[in-house]
C-alpha positions as CSV (number, residue, x, y, z in Angstrom):
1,X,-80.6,92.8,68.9
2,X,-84.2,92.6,67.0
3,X,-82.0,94.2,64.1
4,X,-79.6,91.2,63.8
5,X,-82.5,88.5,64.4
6,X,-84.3,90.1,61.5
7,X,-80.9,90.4,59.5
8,X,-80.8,86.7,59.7
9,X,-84.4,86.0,59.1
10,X,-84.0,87.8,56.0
11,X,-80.9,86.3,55.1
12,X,-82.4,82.8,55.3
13,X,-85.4,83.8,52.8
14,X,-83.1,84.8,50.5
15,X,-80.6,81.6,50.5
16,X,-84.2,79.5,50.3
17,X,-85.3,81.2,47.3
18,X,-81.9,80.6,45.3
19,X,-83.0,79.3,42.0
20,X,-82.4,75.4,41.5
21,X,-83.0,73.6,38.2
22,X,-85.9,71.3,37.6
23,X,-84.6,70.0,34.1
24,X,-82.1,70.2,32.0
25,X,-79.3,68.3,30.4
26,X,-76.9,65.7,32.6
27,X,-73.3,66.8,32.1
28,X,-71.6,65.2,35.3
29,X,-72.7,62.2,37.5
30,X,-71.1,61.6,40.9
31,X,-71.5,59.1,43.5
32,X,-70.5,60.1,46.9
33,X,-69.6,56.7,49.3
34,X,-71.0,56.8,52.9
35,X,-68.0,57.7,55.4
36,X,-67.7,57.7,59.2
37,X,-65.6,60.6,60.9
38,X,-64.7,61.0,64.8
39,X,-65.2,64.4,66.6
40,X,-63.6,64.9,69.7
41,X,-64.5,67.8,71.8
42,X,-63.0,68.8,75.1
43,X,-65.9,69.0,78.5
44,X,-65.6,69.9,82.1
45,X,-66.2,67.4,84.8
46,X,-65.5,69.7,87.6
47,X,-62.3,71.2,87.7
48,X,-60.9,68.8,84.8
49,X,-60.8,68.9,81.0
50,X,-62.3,65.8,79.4
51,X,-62.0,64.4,76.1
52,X,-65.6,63.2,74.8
53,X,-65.5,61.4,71.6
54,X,-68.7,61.3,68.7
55,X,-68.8,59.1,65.7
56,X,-71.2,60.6,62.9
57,X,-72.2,58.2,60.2
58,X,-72.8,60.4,56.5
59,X,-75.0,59.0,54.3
60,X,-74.1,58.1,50.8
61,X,-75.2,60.1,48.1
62,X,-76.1,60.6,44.4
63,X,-75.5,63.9,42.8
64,X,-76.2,64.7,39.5
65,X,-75.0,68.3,37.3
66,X,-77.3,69.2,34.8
67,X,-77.8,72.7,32.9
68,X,-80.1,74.6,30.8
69,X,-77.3,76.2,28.7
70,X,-77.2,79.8,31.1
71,X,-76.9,78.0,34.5
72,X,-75.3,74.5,35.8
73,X,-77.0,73.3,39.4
74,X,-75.7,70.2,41.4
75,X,-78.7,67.7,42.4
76,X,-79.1,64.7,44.4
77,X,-81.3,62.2,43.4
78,X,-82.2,58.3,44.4
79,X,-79.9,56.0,43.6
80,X,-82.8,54.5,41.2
81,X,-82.6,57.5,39.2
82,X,-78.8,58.0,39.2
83,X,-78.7,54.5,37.9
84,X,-81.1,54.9,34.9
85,X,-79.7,57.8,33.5
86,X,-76.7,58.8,31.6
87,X,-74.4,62.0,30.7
88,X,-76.5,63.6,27.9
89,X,-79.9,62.4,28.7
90,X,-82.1,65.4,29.0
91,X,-83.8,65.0,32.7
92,X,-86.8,66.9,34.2
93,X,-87.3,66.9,38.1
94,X,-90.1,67.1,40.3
């Protein structure tokens, strides 16, 4: 049991210290439109099955794709930034 919780501790370290680009050159934009979606899940009340039914509300976003010639990394900006930039432009990150 402590062996798999420290498995997974480990595991999350690592994924969090994946290595993400901070500048580079734009070579894709994308816009992603805010959506809803319906979840239904199935409850007991008692002795019956019961359908409940969620609405989830995800928010738009804008990605951009830049590279430093060895490695490409998706990022999501403001939509100020996506907006003043363009394929090409060389972009730095904070």
């Amino acid at each position: 049991m402590i062996k798999n919780i420290l498995s997974l501790i480990v595991l999350f370290l690592l994924i969090g210290c994946s290595k993400q680009l901070k500048e580079g050159v734009i070579i894709n934009k994308q816009y992603n439109e805010g959506y809803y979606y319906t979840s239904t899940t199935m409850v007991m009340a008692g002795k019956v099955m019961v359908p409940m039914t969620n609405t989830f509300f995800v928010e738009e976003e804008w990605e951009l794709t830049i590279t430093n010639d060895t490695i490409s990394s998706e990022v999501y900006v403001s939509q100020e930034c996506y907006t003043g930039v363009v394929v090409g432009d060389y972009i730095t990150l904070k």
